[in-house]
VOTOR-784136 format. One record per residue: residue in three letters; residue number from 0; x, y, z of N, C-alpha, C in turn. Coordinates in Angstrom, 3 decimals, always signed. Each point is the difference from the previous one (the first is absolute). Layout:
N
PT     r     k        n.x        n.y        n.z       ca.x       ca.y       ca.z        c.x        c.y        c.z
PT   ALA   NUM          X          Y          Z          X          Y          Z          X          Y          Z
...
END
This chain:
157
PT     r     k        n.x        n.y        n.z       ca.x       ca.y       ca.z        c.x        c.y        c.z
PT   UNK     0    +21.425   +130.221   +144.811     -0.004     +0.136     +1.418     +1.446     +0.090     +0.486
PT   UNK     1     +0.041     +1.134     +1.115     +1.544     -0.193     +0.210     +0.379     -0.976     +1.482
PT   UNK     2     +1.553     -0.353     -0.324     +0.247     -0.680     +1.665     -0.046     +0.379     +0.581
PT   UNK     3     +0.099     -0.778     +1.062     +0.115     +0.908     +1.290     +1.636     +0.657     +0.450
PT   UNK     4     +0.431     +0.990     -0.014     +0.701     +0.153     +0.918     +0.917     +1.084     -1.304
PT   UNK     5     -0.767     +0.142     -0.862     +0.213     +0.707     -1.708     -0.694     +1.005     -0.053
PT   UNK     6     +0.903     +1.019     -0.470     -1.183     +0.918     -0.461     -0.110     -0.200     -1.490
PT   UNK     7     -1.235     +0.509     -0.338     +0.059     -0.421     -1.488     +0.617     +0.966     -0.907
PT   UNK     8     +0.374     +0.888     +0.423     +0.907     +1.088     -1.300     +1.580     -0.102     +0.203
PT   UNK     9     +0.549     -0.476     +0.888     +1.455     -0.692     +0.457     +0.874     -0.717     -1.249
PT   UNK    10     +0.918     +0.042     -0.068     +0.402     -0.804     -0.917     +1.515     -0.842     +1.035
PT   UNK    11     +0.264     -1.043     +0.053     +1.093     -0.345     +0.704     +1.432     +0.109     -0.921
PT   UNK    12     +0.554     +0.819     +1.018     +1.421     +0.347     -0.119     +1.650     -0.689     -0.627
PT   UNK    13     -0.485     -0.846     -0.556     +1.552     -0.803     -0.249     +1.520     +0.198     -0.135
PT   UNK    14     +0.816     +0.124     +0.862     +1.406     +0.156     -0.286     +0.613     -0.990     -1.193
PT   UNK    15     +0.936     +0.655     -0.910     +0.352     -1.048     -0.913     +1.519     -0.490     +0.746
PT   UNK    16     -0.048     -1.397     -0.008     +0.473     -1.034     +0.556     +1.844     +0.665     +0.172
PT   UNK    17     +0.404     +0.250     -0.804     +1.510     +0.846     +0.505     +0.053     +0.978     +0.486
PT   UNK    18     -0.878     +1.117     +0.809     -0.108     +0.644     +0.071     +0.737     +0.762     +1.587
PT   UNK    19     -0.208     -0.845     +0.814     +0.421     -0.237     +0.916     +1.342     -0.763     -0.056
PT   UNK    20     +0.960     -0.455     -0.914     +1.234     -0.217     -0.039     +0.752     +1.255     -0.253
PT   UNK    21     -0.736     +0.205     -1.091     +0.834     +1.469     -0.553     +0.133     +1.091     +1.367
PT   UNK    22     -1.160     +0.734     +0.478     +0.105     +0.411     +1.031     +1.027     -0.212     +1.410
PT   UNK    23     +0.165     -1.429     -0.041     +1.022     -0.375     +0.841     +1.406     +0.629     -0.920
PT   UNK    24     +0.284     -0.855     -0.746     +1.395     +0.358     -0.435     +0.507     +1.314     -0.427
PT   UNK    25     -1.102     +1.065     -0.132     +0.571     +1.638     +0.084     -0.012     -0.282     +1.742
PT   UNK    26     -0.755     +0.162     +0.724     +0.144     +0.170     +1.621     +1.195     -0.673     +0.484
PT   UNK    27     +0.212     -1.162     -0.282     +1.499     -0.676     +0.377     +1.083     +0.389     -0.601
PT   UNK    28     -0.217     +0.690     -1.258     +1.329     +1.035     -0.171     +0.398     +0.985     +0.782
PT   UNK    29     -1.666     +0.779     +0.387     +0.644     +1.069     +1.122     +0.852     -0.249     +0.914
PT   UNK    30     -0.731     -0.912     +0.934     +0.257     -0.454     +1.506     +1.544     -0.818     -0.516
PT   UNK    31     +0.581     -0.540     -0.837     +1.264     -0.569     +0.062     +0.753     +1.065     -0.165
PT   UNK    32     -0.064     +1.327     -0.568     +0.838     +0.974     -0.661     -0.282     +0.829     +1.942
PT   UNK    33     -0.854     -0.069     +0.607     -0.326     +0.598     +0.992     +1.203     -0.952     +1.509
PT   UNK    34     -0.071     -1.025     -0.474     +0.801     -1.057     +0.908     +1.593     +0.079     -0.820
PT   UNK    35     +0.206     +0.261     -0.928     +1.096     +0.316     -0.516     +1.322     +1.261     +0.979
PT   UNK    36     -1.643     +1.100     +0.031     +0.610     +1.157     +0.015     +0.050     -0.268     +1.483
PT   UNK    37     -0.765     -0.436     +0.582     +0.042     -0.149     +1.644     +1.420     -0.353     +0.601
PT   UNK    38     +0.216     -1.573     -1.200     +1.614     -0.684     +0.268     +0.857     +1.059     +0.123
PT   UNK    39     +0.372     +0.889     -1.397     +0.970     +0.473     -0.088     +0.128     +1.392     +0.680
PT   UNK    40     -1.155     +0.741     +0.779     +0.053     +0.907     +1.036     +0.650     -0.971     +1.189
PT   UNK    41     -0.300     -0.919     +0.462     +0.617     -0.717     +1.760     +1.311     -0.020     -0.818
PT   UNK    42     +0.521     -0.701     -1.116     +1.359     -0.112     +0.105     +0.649     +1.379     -0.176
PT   UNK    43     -0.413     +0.683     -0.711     +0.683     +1.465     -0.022     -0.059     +0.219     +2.039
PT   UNK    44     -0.707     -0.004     +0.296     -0.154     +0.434     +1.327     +0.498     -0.755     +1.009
PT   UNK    45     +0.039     -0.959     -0.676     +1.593     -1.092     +1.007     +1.180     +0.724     -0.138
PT   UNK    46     +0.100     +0.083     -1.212     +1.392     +0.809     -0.425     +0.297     +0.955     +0.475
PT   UNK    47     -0.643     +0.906     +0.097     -0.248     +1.273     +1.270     +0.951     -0.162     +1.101
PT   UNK    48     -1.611     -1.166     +0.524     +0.614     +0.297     +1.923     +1.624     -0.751     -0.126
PT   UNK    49     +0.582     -0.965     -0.599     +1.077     -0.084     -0.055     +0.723     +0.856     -0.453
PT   UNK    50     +0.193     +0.613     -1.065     +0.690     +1.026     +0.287     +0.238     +0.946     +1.009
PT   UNK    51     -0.788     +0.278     +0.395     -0.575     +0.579     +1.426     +1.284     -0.215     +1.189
PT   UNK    52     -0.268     -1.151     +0.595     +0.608     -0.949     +0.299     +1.294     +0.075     -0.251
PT   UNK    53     +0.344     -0.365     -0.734     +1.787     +0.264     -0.982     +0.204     +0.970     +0.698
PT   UNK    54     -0.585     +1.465     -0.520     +0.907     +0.867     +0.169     -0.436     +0.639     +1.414
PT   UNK    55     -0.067     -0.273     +0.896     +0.148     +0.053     +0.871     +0.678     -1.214     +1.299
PT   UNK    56     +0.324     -0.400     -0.694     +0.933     -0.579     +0.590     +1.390     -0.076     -0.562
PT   UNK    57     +0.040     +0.295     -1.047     +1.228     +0.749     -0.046     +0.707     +1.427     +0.438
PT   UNK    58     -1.294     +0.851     +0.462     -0.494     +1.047     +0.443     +0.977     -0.319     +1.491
PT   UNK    59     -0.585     -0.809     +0.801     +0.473     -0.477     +1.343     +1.203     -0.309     -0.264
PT   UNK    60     +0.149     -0.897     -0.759     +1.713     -0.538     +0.138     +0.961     +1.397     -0.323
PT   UNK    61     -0.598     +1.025     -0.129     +1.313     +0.977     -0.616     -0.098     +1.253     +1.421
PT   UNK    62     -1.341     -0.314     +0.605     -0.020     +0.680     +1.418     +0.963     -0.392     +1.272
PT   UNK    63     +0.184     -0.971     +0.028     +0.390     -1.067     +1.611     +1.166     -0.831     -0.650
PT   UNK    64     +0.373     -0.282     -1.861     +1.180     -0.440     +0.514     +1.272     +0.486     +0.059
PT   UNK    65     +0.559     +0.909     +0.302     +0.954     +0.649     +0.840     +0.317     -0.485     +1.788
PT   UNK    66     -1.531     -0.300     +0.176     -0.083     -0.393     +1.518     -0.133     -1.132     +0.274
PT   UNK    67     -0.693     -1.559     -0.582     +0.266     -0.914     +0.003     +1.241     -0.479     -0.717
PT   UNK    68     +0.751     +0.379     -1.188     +1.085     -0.653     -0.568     +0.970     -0.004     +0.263
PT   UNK    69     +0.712     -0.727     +1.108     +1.484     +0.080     +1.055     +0.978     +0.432     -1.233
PT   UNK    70     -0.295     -0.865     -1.424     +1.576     +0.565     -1.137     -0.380     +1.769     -0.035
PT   UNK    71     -0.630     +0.776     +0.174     -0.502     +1.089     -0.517     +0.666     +1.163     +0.973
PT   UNK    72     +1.067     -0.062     -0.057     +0.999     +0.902     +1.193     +0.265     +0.803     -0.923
PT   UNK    73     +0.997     +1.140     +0.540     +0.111     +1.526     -0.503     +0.532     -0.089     -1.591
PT   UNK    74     -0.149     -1.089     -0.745     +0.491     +0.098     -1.123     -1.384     -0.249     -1.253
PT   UNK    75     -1.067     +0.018     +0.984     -1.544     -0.596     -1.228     +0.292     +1.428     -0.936
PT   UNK    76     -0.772     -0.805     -1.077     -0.110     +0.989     -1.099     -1.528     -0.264     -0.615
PT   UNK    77     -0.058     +1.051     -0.338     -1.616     +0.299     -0.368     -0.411     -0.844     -1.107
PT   UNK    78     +0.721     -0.205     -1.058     -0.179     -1.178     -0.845     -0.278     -1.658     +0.367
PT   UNK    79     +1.130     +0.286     +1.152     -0.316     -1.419     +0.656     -1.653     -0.120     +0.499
PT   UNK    80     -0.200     +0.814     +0.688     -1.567     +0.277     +0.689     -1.025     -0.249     -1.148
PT   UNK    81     +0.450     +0.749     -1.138     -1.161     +0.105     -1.465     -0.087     -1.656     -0.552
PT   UNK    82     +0.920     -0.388     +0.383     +0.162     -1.348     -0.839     -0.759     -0.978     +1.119
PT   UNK    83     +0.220     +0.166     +1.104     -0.959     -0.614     +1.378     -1.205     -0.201     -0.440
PT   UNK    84     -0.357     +1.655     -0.007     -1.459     +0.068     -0.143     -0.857     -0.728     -1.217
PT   UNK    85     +0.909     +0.087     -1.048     -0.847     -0.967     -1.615     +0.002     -1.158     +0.721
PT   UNK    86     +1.002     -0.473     +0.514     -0.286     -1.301     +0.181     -0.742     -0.603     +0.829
PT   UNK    87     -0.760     +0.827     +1.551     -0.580     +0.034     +0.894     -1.450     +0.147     -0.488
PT   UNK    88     -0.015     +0.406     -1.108     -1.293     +0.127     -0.773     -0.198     -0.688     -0.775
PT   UNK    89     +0.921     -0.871     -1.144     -0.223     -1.355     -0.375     +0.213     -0.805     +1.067
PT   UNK    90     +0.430     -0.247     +0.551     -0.314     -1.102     +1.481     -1.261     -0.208     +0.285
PT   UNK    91     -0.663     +1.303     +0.149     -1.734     -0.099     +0.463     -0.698     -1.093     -1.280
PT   UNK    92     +0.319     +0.792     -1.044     -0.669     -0.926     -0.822     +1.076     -0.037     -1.784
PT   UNK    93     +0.516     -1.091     -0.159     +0.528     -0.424     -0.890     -0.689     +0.431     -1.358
PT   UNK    94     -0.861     +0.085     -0.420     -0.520     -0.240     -1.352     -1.325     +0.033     +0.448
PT   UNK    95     -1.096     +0.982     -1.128     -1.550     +0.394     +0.064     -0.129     -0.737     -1.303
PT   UNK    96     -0.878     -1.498     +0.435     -0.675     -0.942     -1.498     +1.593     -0.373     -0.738
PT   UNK    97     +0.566     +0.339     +0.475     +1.145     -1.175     -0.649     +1.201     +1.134     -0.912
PT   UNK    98     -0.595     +1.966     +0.365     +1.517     +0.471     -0.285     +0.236     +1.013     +1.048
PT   UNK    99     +1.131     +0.117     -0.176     +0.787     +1.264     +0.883     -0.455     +1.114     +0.015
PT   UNK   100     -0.254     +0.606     +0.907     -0.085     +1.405     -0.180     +1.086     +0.922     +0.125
PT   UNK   101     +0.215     +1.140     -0.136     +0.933     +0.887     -0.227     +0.184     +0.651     +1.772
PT   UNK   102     +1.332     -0.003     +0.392     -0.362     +0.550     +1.214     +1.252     +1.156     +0.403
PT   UNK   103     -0.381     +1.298     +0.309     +0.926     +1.303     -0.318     +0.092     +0.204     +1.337
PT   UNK   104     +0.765     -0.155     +1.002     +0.266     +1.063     +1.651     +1.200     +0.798     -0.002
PT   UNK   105     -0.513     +0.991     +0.636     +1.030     +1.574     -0.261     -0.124     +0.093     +1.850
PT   UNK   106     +0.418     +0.490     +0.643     +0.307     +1.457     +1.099     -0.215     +1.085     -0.333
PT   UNK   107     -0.994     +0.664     +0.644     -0.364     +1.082     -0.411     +0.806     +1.116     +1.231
PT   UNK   108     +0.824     +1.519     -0.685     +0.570     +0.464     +1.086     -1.119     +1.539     +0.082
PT   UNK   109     +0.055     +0.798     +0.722     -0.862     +1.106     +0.667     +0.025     +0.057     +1.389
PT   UNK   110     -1.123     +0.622     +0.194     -0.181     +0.396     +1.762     +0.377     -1.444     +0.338
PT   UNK   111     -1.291     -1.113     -0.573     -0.059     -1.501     +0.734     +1.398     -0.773     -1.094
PT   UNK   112     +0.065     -0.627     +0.744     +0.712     -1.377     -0.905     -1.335     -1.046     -0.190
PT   UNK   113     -0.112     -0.206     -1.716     -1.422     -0.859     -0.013     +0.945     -1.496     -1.327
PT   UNK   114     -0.450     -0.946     +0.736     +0.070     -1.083     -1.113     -0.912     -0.284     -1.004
PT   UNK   115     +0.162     -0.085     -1.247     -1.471     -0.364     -0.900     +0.653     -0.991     -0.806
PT   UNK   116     -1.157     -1.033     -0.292     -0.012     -0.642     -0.757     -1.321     +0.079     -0.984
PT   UNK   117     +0.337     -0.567     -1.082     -0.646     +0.038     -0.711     +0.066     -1.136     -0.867
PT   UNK   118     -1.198     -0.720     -0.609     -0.441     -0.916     -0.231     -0.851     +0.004     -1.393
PT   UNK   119     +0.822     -0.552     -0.980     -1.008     +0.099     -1.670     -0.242     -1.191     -0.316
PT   UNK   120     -1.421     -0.734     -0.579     -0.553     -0.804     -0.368     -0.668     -0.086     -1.760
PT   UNK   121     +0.452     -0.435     -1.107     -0.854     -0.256     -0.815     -0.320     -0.882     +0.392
PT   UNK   122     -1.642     +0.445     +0.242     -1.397     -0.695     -0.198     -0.583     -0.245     -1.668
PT   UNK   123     +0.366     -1.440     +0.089     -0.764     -0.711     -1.594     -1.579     -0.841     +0.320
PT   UNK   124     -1.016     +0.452     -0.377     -0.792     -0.973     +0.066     -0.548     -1.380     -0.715
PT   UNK   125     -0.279     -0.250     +0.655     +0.033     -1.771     -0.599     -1.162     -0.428     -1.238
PT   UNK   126     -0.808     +1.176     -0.116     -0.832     -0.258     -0.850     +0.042     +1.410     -0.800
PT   UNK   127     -0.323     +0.004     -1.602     +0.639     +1.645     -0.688     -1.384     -0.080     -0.520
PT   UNK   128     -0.416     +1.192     +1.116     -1.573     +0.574     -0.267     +0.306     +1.113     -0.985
PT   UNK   129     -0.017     +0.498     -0.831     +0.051     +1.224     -0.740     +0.001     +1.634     +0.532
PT   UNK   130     -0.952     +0.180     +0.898     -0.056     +1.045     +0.547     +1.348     +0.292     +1.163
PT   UNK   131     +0.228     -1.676     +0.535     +1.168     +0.742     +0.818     +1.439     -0.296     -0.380
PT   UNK   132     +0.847     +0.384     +0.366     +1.497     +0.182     -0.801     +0.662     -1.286     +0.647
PT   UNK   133     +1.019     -0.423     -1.092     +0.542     -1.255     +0.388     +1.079     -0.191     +1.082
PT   UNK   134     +0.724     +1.215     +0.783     +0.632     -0.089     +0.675     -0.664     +1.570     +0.891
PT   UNK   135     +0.098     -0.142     +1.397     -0.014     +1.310     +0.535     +0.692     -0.023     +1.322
PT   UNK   136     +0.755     +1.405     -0.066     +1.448     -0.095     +0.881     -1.037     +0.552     +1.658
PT   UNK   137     +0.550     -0.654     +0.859     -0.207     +0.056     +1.223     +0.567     +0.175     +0.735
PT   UNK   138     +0.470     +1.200     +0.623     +0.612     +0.564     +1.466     +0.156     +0.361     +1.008
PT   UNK   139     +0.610     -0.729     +0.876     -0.424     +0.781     +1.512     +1.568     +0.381     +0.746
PT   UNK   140     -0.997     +0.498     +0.745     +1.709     +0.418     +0.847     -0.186     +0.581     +1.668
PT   UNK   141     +1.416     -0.396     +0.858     -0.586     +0.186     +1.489     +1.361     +0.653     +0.030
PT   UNK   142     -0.056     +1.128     +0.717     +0.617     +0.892     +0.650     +0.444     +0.016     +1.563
PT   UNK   143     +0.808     -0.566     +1.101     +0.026     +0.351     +1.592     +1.262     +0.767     +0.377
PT   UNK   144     -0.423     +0.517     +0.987     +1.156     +0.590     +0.280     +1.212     -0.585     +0.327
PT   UNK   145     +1.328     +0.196     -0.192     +1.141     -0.751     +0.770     -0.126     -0.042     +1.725
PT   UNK   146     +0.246     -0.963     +0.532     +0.037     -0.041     +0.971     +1.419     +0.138     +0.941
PT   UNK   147     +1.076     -0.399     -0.865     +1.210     +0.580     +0.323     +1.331     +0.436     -1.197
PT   UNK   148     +0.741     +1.154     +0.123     +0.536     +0.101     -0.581     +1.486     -0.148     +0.072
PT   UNK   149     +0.490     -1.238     -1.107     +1.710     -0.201     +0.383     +0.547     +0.990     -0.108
PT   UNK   150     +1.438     -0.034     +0.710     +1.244     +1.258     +0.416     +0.129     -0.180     -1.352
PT   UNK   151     +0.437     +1.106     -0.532     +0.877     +0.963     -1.188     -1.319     -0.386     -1.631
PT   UNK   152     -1.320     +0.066     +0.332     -1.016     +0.333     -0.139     -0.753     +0.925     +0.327
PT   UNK   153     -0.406     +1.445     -0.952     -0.588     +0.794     +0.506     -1.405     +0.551     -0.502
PT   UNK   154     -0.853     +0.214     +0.791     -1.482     +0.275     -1.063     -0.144     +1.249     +0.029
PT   UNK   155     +0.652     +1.037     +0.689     -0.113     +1.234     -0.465     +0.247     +0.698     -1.682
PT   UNK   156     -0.763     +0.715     -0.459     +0.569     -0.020     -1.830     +1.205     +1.309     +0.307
END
């Protein structure tokens, strides 16, 4: 006679007792390698907007200071300005995770007078996944126009 609540050709199902561990510990490999990669995208992408940042404000400092810097009378020199600007751009931010970045500002001459800086980052990540490379170089760069140009300075080529 069968029970109630049985069919009689059924057989009940048994999971064997580890079965459900194992399953976890492939799935918690994913999701940590998944939280891994998550980390080291925001910090790459911190690294970014600071750079960002940097070089544009060194960008600015090579626009306006001719016009705020009272020492900067008819004798500035463009080197002096280039050397402003690196440093107006490490000022913003000292060190990305604890190194320096590389920081290049030129004057650009043509129709416009343009300041650029430019801003290089090796990016190392903190964990060495195989697929991605152990260092990757990161650059940005901001371009404005001069806003004034010192006497016996000329941007015509």
């Amino acid at each position: 006679m069968a029970r109630l609540g049985r069919s009689t050709g059924s057989r009940s199902h048994r999971r064997c007792p580890g079965q459900a561990l194992v399953e976890f510990a492939l799935l918690a490999l994913i999701l940590v390698l998944m939280l891994a990669g998550a980390v080291e995208f925001g910090r790459a992408f911190s690294a970014w907007i600071a750079m960002g940042n940097m070089a544009r404000a060194g960008a600015q400092y090579g626009t306006i200071v001719p016009l705020v810097d009272p020492s900067s009378s008819d004798g500035i020199s463009v080197s002096e300005i280039k050397a402003g600007m690196a440093a107006a751009a490490l000022t913003e931010q000292p060190s990305i995770f604890g190194s320096v970045p590389t920081v290049s500002a030129e004057w650009i001459t043509g129709d416009n007078c343009l300041a650029r800086v430019t801003v290089t980052y090796d990016f190392e990540p903190l964990l060495q996944i195989p697929p991605i490379p152990s260092s990757i170089t990161l650059t940005r760069s901001a371009q404005m126009r001069i806003q004034y140009v010192p006497p016996g300075y000329s941007c015509s080529t």
